[in-house]
Every structure is written in C-alpha cells, then in structure tokens.
mmCIF file of the C-alpha atoms, coordinates in Angstrom:
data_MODEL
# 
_entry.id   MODEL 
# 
loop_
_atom_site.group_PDB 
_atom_site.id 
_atom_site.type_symbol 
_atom_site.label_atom_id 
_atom_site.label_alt_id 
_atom_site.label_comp_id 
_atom_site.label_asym_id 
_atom_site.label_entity_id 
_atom_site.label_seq_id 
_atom_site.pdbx_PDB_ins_code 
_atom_site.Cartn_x 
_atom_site.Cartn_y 
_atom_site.Cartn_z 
_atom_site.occupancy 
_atom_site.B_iso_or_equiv 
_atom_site.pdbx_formal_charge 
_atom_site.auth_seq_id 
_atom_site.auth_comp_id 
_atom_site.auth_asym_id 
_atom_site.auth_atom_id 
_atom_site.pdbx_PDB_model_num 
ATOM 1   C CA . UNK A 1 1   ? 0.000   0.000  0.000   1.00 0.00 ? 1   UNK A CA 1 
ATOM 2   C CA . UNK A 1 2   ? 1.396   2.990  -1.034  1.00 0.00 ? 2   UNK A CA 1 
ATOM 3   C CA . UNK A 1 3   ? 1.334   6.215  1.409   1.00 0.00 ? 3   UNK A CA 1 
ATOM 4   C CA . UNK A 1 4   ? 0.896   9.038  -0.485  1.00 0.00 ? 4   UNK A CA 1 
ATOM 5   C CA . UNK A 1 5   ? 0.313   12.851 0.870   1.00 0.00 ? 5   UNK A CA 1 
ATOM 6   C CA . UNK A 1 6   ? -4.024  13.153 0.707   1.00 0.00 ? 6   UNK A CA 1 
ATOM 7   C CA . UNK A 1 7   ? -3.829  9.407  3.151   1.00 0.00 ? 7   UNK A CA 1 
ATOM 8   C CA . UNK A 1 8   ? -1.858  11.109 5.730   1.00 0.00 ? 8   UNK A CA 1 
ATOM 9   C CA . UNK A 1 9   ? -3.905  13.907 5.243   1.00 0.00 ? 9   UNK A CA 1 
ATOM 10  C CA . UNK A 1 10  ? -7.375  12.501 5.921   1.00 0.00 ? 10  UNK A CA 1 
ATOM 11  C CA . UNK A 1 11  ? -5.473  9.887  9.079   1.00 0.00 ? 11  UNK A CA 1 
ATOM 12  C CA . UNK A 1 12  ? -4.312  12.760 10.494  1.00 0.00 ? 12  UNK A CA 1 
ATOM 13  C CA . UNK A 1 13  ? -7.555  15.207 10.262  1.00 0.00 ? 13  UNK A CA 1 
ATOM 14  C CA . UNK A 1 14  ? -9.734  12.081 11.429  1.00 0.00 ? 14  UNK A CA 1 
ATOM 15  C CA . UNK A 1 15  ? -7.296  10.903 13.925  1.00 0.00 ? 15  UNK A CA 1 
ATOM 16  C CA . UNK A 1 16  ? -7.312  14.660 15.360  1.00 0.00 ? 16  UNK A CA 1 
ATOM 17  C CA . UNK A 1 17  ? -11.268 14.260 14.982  1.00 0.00 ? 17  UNK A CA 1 
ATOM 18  C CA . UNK A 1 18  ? -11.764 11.212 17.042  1.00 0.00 ? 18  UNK A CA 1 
ATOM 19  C CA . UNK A 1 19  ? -9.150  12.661 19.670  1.00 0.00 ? 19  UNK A CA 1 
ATOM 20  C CA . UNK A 1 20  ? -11.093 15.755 19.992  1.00 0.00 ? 20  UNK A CA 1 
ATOM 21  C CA . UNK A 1 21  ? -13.976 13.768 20.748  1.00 0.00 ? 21  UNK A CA 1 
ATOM 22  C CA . UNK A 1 22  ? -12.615 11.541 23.446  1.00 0.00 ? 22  UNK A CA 1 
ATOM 23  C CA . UNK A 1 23  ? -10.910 14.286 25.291  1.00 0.00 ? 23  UNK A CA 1 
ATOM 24  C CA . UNK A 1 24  ? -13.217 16.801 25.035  1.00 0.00 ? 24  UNK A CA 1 
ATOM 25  C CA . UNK A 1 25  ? -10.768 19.169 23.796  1.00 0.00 ? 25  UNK A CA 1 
ATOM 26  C CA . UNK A 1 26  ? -11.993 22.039 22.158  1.00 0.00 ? 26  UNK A CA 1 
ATOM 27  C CA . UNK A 1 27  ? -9.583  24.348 19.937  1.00 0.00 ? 27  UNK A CA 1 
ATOM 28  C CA . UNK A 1 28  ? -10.937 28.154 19.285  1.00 0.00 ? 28  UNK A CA 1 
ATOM 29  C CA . UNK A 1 29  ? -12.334 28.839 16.285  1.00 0.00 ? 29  UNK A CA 1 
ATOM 30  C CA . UNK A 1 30  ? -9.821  29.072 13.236  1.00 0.00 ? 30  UNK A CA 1 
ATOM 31  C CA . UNK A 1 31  ? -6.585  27.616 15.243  1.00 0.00 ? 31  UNK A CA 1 
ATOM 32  C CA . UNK A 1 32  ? -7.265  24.651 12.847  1.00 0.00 ? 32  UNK A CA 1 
ATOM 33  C CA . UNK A 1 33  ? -3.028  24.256 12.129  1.00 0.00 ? 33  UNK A CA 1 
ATOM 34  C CA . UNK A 1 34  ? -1.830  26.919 12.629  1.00 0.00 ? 34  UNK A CA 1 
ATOM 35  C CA . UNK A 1 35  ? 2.682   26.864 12.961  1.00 0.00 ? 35  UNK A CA 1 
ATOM 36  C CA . UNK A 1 36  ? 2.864   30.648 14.153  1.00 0.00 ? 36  UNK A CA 1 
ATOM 37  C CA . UNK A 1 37  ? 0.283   30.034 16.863  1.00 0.00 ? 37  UNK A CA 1 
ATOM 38  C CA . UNK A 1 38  ? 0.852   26.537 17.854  1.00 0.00 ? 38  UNK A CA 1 
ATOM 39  C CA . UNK A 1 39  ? 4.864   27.053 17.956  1.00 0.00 ? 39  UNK A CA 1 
ATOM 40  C CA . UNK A 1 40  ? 4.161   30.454 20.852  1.00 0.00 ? 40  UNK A CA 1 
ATOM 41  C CA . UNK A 1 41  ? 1.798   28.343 22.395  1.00 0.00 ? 41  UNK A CA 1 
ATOM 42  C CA . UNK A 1 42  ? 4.483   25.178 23.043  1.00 0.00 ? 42  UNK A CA 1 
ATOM 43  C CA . UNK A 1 43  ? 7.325   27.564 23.397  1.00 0.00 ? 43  UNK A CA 1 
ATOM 44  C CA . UNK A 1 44  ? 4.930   29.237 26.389  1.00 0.00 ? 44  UNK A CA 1 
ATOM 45  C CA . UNK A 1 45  ? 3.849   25.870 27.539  1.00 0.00 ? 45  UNK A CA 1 
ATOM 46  C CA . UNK A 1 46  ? 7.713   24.928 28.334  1.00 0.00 ? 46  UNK A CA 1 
ATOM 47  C CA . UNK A 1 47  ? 8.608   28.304 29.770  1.00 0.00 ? 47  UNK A CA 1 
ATOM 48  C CA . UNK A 1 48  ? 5.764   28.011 31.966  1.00 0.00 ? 48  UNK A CA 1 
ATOM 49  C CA . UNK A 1 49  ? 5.740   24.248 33.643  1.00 0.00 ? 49  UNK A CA 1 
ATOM 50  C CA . UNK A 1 50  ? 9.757   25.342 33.719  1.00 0.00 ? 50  UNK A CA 1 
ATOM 51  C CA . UNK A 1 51  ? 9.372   28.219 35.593  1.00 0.00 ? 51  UNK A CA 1 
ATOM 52  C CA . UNK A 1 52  ? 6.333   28.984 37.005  1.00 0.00 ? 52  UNK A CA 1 
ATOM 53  C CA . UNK A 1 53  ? 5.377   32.336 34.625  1.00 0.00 ? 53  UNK A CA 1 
ATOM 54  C CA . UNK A 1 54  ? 2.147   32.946 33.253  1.00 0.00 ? 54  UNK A CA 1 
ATOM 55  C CA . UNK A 1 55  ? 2.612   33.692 29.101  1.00 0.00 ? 55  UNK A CA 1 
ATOM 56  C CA . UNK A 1 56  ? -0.548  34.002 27.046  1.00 0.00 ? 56  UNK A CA 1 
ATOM 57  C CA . UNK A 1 57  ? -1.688  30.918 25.695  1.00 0.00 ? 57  UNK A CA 1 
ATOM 58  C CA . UNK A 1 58  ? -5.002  29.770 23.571  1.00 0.00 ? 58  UNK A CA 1 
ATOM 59  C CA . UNK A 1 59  ? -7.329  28.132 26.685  1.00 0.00 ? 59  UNK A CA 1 
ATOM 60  C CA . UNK A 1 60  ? -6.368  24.508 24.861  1.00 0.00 ? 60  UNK A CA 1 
ATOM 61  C CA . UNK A 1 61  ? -3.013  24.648 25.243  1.00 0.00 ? 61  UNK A CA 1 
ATOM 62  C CA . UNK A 1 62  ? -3.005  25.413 28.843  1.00 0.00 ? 62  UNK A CA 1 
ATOM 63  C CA . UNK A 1 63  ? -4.253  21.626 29.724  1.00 0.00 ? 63  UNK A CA 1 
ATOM 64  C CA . UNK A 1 64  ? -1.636  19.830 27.437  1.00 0.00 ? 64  UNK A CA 1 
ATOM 65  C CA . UNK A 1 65  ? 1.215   21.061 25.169  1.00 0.00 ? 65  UNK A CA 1 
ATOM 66  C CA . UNK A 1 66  ? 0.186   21.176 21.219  1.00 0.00 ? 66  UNK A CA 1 
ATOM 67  C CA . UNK A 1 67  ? 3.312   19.362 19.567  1.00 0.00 ? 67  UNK A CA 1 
ATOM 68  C CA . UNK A 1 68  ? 1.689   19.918 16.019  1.00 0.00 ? 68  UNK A CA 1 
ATOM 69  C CA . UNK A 1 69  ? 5.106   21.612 15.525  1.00 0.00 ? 69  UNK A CA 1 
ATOM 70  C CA . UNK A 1 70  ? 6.974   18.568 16.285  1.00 0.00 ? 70  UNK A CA 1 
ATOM 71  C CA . UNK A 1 71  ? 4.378   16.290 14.448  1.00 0.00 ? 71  UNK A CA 1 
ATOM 72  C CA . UNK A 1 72  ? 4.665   18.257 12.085  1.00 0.00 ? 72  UNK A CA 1 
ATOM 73  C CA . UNK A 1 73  ? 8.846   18.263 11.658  1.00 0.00 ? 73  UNK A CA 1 
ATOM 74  C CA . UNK A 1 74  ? 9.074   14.298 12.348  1.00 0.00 ? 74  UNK A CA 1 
ATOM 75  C CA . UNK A 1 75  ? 6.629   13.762 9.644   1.00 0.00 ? 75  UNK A CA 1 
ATOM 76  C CA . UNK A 1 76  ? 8.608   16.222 6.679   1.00 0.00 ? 76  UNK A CA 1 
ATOM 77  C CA . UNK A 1 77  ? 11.639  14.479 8.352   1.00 0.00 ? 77  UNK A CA 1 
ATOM 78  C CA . UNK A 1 78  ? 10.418  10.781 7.935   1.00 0.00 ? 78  UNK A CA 1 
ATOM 79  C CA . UNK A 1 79  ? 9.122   12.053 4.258   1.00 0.00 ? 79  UNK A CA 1 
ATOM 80  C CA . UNK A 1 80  ? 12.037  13.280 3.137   1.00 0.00 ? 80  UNK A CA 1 
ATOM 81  C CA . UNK A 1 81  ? 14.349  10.268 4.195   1.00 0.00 ? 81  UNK A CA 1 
ATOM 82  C CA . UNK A 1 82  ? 12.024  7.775  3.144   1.00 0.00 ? 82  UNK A CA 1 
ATOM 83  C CA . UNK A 1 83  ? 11.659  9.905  -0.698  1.00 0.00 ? 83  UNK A CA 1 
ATOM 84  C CA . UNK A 1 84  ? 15.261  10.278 -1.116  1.00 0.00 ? 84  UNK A CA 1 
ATOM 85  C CA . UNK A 1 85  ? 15.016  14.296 -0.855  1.00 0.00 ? 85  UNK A CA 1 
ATOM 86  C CA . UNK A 1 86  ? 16.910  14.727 2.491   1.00 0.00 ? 86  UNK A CA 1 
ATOM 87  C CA . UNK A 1 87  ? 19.710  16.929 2.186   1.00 0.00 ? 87  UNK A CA 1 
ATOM 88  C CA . UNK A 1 88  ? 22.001  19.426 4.613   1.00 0.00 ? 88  UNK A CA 1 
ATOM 89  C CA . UNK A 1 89  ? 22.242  22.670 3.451   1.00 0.00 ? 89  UNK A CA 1 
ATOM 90  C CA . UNK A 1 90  ? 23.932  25.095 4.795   1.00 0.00 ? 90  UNK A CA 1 
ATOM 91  C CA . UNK A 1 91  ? 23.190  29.066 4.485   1.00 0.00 ? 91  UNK A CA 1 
ATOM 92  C CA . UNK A 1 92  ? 24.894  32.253 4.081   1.00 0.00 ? 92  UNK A CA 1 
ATOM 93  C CA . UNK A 1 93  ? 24.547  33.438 6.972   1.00 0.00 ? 93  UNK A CA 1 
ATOM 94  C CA . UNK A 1 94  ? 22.978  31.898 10.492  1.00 0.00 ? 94  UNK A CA 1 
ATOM 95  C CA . UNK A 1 95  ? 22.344  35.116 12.677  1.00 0.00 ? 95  UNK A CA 1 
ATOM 96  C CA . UNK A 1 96  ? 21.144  36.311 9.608   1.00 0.00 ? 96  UNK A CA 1 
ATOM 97  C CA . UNK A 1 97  ? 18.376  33.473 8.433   1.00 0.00 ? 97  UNK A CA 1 
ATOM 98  C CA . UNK A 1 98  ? 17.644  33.280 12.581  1.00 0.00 ? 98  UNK A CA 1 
ATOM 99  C CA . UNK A 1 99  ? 16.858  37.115 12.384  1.00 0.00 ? 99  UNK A CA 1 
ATOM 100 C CA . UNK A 1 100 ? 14.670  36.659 9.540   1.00 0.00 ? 100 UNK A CA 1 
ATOM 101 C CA . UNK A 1 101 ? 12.861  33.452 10.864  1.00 0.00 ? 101 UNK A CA 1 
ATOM 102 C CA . UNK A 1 102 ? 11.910  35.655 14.072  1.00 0.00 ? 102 UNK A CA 1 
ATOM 103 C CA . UNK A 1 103 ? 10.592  38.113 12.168  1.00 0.00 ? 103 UNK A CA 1 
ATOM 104 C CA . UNK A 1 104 ? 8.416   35.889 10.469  1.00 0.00 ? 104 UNK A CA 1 
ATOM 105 C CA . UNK A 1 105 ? 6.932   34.343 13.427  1.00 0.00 ? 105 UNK A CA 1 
ATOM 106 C CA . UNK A 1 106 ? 6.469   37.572 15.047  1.00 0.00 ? 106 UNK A CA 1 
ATOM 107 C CA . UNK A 1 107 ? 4.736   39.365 11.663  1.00 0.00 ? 107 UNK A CA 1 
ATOM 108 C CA . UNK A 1 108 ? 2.856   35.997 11.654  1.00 0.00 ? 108 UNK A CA 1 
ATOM 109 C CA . UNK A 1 109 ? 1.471   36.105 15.598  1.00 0.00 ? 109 UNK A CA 1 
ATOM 110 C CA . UNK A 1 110 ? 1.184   39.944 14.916  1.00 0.00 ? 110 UNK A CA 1 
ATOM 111 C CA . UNK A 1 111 ? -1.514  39.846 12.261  1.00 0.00 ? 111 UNK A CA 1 
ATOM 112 C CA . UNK A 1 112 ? -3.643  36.797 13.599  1.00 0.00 ? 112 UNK A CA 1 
ATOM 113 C CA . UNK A 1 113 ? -1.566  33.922 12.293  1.00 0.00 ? 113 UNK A CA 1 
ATOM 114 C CA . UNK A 1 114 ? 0.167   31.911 9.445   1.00 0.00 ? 114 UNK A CA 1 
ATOM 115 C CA . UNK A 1 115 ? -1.365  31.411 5.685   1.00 0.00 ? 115 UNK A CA 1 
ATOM 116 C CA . UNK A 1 116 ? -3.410  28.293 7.263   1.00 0.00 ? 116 UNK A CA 1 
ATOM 117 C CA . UNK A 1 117 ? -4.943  29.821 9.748   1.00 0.00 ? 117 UNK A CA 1 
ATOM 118 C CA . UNK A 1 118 ? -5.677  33.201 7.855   1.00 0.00 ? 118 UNK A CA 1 
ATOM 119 C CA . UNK A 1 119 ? -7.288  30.765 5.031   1.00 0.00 ? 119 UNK A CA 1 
ATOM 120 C CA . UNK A 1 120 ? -9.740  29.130 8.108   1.00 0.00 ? 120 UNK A CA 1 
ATOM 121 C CA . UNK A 1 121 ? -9.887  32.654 8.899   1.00 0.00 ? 121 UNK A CA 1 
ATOM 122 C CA . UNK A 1 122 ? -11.243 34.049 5.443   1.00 0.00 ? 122 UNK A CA 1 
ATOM 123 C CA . UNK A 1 123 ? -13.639 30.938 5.122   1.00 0.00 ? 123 UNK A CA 1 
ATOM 124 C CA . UNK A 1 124 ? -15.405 32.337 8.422   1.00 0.00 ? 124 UNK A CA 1 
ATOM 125 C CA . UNK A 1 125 ? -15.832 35.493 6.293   1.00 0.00 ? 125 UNK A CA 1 
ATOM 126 C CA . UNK A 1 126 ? -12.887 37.281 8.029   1.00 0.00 ? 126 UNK A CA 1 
ATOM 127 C CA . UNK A 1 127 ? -11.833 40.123 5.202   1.00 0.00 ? 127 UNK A CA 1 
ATOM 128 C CA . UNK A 1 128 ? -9.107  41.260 6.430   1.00 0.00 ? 128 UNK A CA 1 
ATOM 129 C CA . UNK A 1 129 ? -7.363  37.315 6.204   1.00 0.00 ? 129 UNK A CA 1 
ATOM 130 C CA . UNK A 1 130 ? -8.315  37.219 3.102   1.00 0.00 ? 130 UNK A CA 1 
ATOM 131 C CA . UNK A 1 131 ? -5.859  41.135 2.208   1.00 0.00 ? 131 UNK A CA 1 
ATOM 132 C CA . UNK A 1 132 ? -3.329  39.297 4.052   1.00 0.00 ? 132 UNK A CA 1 
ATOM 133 C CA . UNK A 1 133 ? -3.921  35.978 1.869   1.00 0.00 ? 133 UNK A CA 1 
ATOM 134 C CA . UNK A 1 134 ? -3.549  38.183 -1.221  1.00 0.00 ? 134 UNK A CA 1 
ATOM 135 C CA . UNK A 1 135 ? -0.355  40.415 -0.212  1.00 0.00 ? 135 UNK A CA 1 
ATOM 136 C CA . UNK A 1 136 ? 1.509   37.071 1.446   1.00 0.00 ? 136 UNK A CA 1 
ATOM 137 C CA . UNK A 1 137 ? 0.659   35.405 -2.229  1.00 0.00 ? 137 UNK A CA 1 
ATOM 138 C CA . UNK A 1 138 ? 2.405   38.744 -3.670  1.00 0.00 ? 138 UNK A CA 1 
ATOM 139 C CA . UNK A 1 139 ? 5.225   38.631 -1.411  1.00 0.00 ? 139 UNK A CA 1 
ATOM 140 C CA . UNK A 1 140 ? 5.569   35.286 -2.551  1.00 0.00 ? 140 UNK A CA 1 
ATOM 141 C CA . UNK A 1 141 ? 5.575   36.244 -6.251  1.00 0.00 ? 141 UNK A CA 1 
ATOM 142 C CA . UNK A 1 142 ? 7.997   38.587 -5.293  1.00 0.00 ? 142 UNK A CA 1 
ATOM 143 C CA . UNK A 1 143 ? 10.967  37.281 -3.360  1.00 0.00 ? 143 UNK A CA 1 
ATOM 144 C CA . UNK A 1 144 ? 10.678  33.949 -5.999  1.00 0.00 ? 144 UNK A CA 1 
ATOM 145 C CA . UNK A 1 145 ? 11.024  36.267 -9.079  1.00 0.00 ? 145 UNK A CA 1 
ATOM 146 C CA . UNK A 1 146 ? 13.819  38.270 -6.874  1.00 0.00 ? 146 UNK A CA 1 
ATOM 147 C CA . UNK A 1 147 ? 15.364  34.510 -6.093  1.00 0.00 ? 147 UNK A CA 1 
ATOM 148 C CA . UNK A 1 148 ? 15.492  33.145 -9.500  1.00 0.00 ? 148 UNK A CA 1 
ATOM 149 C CA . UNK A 1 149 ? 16.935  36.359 -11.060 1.00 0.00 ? 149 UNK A CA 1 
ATOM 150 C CA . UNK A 1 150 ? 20.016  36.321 -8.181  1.00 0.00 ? 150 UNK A CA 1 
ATOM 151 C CA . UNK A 1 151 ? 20.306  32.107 -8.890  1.00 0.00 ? 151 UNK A CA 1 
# 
C-alpha cells in the first residue's frame, strides 16, 4: 500500500477528529493548524511548567502542550528520508536566516496567524485574512522572481 500525501492527510484530520472527541478538547475557532500560533503556544507551555510564569496561551493549550510543531517536523523528516530528498544545506549566513525566521513568526502572531490559519480565517468570512492571503501570495511572487533572477 502505497502512502501518499491526501492518506496522511485525511489519518491525520480524522485521527485529530476522534481525539477531539474523546478528550473533550476544544480548539478556538480558526486555530485549525496553525505553525505561528501553535509554535508560541508550546514555546509558552515549556517556559511556563519550567518556571512557574504565566505567558498568554489559547485556553487549549493550557491543559496539554500542542506538539503539532513537532508532528509536524518528524513527519517532513520521515518524508524526506524515506523519498530520497533529504539533504544538509547550509546558508549564508545563520544570525542572519535566525533574524529573519523571528521576524516571520512575530509578523505571523502579529496579524492573527500563518497562511493556514488566515485561510480558516477568510472561510469564516474574516476580510481582512483574506488582504493578508492576497499580499503574502504577492510577497511570494515577489521574493521567488527576486530569487530566480540572483540564482
């Protein structure tokens, strides 16, 4: 039986289902999978069992950690080894990339969350997701056109 992406897919959505169910966890409206959101909430989750604080956290990660993050890492990880596409790279500049990838996050948690959760966020008729949908998909276009022409 082959695994492909769309089987994962619906395991993991109706494994996530069924877990809902049985431990009556209920996630706020439009946290659905969202990396920006999820990653604060683990990163709080440590900080605070570690020592004692009180950082802002949705209500459902408060009763258990969310590891979608890690789920989410292992998984690519597994993928890639098992499809032959694993490889090191290394990057121009570390302080530089780490800089950058804190940004993100913090542009991300700043305007209500990652491309997933803005996307759960426009199909509840949230307008505003859907201007940040259309300017990340622009930014997108950008930096790739600005990419290929420095390759």
């Amino acid at each position: 039986m082959k695994i492909t992406p769309g089987k994962v897919g619906l395991f993991a959505g109706f494994s996530a289902i069924i877990l809902e169910t049985i431990f009556k966890v209920t996630p706020p409206p439009a946290y659905g999978l969202c990396i920006a959101c999820h990653t604060r909430d683990l990163t709080n989750w440590i900080v605070n069992n570690a020592f004692g604080t009180s950082l802002g956290m949705a209500p459902v990660s408060k009763i258990i950690p969310v590891l979608t993050v890690v789920g989410i890492f292992i998984g690519a990880l597994v993928a890639a080894k098992a499809n032959g596409d694993f490889k090191l790279r290394t990057t121009h500049n570390m302080v530089v990339g780490f800089i950058l990838g804190l940004l993100v996050i913090n542009f991300a948690l700043l305007m209500g969350g990652c491309p997933v959760r803005m996307a759960l966020r426009t199909a509840y008729g949230d307008m505003i997701s859907l201007i940040g949908l259309v300017f990340i998909a622009i930014g997108v276009y950008v930096g790739t056109e600005f990419y290929l022409k420095r390759a």
